[in-house]
N, C-alpha and C positions, 0 to 999 in steps of 0.2 A: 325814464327809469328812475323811480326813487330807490336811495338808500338805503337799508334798514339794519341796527344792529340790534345786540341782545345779548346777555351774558347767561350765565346756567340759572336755571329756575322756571317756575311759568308767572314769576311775577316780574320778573324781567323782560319777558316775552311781552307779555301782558302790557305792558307800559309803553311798550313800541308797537304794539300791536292794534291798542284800540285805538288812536287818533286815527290809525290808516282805513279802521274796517269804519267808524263812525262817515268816515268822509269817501267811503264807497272804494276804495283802491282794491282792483282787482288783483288778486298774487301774479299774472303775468307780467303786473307792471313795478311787482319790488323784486327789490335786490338784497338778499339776507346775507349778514356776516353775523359769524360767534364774538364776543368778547370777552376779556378775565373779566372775571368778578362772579361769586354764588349769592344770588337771594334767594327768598323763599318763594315757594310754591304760591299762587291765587284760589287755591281750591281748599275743600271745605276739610282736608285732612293734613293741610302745607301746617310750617311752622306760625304764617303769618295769616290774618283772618282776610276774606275776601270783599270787597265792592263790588257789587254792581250796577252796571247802569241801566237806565229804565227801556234805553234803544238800544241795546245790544243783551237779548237775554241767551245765555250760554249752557247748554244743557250739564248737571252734573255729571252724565258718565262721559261728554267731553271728559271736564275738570278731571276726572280720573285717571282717564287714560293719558293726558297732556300732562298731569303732575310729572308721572315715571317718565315723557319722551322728553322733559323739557330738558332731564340730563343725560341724554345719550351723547355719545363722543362725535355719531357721525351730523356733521352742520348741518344737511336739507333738514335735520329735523324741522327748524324752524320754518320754511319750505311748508315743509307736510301741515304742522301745525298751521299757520296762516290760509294755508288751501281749505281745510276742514271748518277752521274758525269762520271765513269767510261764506261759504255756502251754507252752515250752518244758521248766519246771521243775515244770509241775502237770499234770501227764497227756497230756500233745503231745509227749514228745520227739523224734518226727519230723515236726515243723512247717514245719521248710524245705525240705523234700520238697515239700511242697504248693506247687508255683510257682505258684498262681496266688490262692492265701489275700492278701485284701487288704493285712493287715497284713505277713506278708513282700513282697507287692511296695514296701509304702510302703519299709518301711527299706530293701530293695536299690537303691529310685532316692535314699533321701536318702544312702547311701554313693556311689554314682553319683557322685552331684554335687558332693558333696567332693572325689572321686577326682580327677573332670575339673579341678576346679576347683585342685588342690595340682597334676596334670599342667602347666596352663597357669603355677603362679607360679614351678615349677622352670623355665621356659624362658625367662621374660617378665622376672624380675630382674634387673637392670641397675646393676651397682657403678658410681662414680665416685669418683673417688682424692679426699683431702682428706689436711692436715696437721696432725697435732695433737702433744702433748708428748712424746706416748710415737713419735711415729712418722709412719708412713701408716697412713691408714684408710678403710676403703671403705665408703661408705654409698649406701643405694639406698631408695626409695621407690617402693611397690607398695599396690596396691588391689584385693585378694581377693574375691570373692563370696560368701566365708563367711569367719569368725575362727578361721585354722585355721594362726595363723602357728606356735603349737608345733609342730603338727604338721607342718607344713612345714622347720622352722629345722635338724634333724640331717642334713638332704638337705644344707645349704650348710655346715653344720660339716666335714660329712666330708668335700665336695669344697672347701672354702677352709680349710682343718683350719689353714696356717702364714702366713694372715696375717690381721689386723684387719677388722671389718667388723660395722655394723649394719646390719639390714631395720629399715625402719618403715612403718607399716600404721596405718590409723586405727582401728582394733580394738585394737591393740598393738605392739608393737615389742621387741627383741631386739637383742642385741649378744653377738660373741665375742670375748673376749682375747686370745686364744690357750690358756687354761685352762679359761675358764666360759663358760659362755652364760648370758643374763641374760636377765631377761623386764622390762619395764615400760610405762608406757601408750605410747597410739597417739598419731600425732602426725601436722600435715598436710604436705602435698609441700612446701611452704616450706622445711621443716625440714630439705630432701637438696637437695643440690648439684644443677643443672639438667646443666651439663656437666662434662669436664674435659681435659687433655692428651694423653691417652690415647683420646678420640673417634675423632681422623680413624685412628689404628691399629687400632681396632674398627673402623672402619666398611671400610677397604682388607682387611679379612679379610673381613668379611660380603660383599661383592662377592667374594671370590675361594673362598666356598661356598659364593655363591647356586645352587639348582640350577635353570636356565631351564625343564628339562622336568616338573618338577614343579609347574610354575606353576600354579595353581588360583585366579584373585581370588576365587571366590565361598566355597570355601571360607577363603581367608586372611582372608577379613572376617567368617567363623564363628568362626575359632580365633585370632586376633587383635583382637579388640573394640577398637574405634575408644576406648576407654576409659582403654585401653594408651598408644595410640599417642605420648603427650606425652612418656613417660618410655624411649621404645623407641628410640633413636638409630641402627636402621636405617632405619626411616622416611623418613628427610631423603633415603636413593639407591633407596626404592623406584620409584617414579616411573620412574627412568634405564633400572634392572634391568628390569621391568617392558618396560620400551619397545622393549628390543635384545633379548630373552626366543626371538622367532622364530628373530630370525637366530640367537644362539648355539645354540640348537635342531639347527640344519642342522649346525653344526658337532660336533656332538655323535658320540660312537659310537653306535653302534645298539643294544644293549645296556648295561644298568645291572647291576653288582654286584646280590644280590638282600641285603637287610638281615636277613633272618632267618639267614643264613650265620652269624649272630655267635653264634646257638642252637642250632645242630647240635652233637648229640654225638662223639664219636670214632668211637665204636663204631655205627653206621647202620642196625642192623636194625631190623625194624617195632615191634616193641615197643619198643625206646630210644628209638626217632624219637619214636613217639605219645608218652612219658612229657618229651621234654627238650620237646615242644611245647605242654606244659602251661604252659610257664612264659616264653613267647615275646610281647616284647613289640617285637615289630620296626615296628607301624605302629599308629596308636590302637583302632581296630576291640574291639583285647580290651577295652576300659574297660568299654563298655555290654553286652558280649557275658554272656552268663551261663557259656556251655563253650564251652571250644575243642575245635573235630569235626572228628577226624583223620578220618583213611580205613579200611576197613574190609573184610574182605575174606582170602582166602588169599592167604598170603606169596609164592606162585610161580604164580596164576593168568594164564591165558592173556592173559586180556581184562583193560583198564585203563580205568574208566569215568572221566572227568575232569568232573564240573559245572560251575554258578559257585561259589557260597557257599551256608554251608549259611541253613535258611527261620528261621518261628521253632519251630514241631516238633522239627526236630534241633540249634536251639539249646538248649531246655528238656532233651533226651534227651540230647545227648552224642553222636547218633547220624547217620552221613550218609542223607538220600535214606527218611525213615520217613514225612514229611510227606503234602500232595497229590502234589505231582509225585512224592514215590519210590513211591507207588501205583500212578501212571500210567505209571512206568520199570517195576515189577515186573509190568504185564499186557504192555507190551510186550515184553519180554524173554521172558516164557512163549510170547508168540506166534510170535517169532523163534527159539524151540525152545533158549534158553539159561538156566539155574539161576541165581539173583538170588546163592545161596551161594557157586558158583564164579567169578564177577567178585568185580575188588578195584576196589570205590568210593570217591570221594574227590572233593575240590572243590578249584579254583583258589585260595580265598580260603577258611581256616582261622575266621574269624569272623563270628560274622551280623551283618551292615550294615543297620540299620533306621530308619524315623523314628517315634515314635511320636503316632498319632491318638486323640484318646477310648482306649478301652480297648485298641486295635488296635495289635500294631506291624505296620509294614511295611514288605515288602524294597526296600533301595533298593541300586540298580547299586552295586559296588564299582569306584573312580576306579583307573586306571589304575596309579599308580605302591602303592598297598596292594596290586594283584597282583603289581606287580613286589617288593613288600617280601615278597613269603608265595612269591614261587616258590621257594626254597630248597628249601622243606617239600616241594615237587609235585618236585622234581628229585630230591629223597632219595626218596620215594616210588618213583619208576618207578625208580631205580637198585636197589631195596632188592628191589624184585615180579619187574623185567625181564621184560614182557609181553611179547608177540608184536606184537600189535596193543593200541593205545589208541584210544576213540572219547571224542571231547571233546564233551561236551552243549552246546549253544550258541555263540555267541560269544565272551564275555568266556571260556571256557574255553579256546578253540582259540587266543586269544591268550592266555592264560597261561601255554601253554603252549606255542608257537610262538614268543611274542615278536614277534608283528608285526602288523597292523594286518591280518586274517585276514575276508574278506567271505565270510560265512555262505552267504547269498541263491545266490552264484555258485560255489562251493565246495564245497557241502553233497554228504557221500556219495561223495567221491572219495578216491583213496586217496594218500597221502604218502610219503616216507619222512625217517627221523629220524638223524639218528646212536645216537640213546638209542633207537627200535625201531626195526624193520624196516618197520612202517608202522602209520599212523594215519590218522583222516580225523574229521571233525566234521556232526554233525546235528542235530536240534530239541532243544532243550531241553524236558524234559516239561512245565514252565511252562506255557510257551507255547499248550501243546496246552489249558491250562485255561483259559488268557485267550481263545482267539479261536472265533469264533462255529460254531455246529453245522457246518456243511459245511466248515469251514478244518478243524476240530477232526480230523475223520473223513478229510479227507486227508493235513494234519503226520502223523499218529499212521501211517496205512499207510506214509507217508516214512520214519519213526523207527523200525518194524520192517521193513523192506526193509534200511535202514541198519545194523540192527543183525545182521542174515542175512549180510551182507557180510562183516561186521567176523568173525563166525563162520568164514567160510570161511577167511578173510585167514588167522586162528590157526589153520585147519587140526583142529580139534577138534571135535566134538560134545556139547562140555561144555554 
């Protein structure tokens, strides 16, 4: 049994790693320990730039995934990492292909969790001014779920780049000059100022960007960890915000800018849209997501199928509607005398929403304001296709794309019209046909090809 250690980073990893894999060490034959010490990353987005060697070629979306696992708190990471590393470089090189190989799911969820986990300390850090010889200086006190403050600390260089400022973490802590950043140990909340002058001006701007209709407490207490809360100095007006939440509601426009607007390309045809939506991170959804599944489909087809989100099938493919329900879409559609090739398919919601059980994941409703952050995408879409008719699968689709609070039950199979088509209308989602029991099943499914007979004629086509 060899020895093997490693401190946080993947070029620490890295460094112990490839004398063993060059010289063929199978992972049952090492023995992985953590060590102190943070370097940087071997991959092509770490702080430090990467080598490679000419006998060991290492695919980037490794590199990717291994950057975020190389700082998780729990040790097999390196385990997992060397297991991957090694099959990947001894006769696997398409290893991560295989989504469902247990060793790539481990490292995808311990990258996961990093990810999440660096997401929430970019939001949740919290300077307070202090005075010292050289000046002002901002320090803040934060507590991670993994020791990933290197990793984290170029996020606040680049955006605090022209003034003073440490993070401290009880893992470690860091400070910028304005030259250097510094690394040294961790140290506890004592050690950061609790408030300072500049509060009640933080806090009259957070009320003046709280959004009321985005209110979620159940999730605000998923994505804000009461853990936080001591060192979050919105906190002390959530309570208020919270309370007046309805009424400022009512005052509200009907209508929300949609956030993915900030990711549209210039140029809008379908292929730029799918390629600039690879890289869209307008609502969290992409964190756990594995692809993002655009639409799919001819550029100038008749028909505009709109879903919810894609399952976990077309999250693993890349693909919309391959799943159960795109089965149960592609016999109805045959029965409704329409070619599954000449519809352009697409979903409200660009990323699959899940929770996961035991080995299972599963689809969980996408909350209102993530379809209002992804209709950009669904607007560039139908501008880009310009159907005739669009038929929205379900609910959360006919409000995706409607924008309103759009009741299925009384609604279902009538026809619309849009300023963006000339008519649309909404009916079962194939889902649904799979959830509910033999005789409901055999009647949705007659409903959802009648529906889609309609939507044929609507287009005037016999595609």
């Amino acid at each position: 049994m060899i020895r093997a250690s490693a401190g946080l980073g993947l070029a620490e990893f890295r460094k112990a790693a490839r004398a063993l894999l060059e010289r063929g060490v199978k992972p049952a034959e090492v023995l992985w320990q953590s060590e102190a010490g943070q370097q940087a990353l071997f991959g092509s987005t770490g702080p430090t730039a990467p080598t490679r060697s000419a006998q060991l070629r290492i695919p980037s979306a490794y590199v990717r995934q291994a950057e975020n696992a190389a700082y998780h708190r729990d040790e097999s990471r390196l385990d997992v990492m060397y297991r991957v590393a090694y099959r990947l470089t001894h006769g696997e090189p398409a290893l991560l292909e295989l989504t469902t190989d247990p060793d790539v799911l481990r490292l995808r969820q311990l990258s996961q969790d990093v990810s999440r986990d660096l997401h929430k300390m970019h939001a949740f850090v919290r300077f307070r001014k202090t005075s010292t010889a050289e000046g002002e200086h901002y320090v803040a006190w934060y507590r991670p779920d993994h020791p990933l403050l290197e990793l984290a600390a170029p996020f606040f260089r680049e955006r605090f780049n022209n003034m003073r400022w440490s993070i401290l973490t009880p893992d470690g802590s860091c400070t910028w000059d304005l030259a250097n950043l510094r690394f040294f140990a961790g140290a506890p909340r004592s050690a950061a100022p609790t408030q300072d002058e500049l509060e009640e001006l933080f806090l009259d701007y957070y009320r003046a960007i709280f959004n009321p209709a985005r209110l979620n407490l159940r999730a605000m207490q998923t994505e804000m960890p009461t853990k936080h809360w001591a060192t979050l100095p919105e906190t002390r007006v959530l309570t208020e915000l919270v309370r007046s939440a309805p009424e400022r509601v009512r005052e509200m426009l009907t209508h929300e800018p949609s956030a993915a607007s900030a990711y549209l390309p210039e140029q809008r045809t379908l292929p730029m849209l799918r390629e600039a939506a690879l890289e869209c991170r307008a609502c969290e959804l992409h964190l756990a997501a594995t692809r993002t599944v655009f639409g799919e489909g001819p550029p100038q087809a008749s028909i505009l199928l709109i879903g919810e989100q894609p399952g976990d099938e077309e999250d693993l493919a890349g693909k919309p509607f391959i799943g159960p329900a795109g089965r149960v879409l592609d016999r109805a559609l045959l029965e409704a005398g329409i070619e599954r090739r000449g519809v352009y398919v697409t979903n409200a919601v660009k990323h699959f929403k899940f929770e996961s059980k035991s080995e299972r994941r599963l689809h969980k409703r996408p909350r209102p304001g993530e379809i209002r952050a992804c209709r950009a995408w669904l607007d560039a879409e139908v501008a880009a296709v310009r159907p005739r008719v669009i038929v929205c699968l379900g609910s959360t689709a006919a409000q995706g794309f409607s924008g309103s609070r759009f009741n299925l039950m009384r609604y279902r199979g009538r026809s619309f019209s849009s300023p963006r088509v000339s008519a649309w209308l909404a009916t079962w989602h194939p889902s649904l046909i799979l959830r509910v029991g033999d005789a409901s099943s055999t009647q949705r499914f007659g409903e959802l090809v009648a529906d889609l007979r309609f939507a044929l004629e609507l287009a005037g086509t016999g595609s």
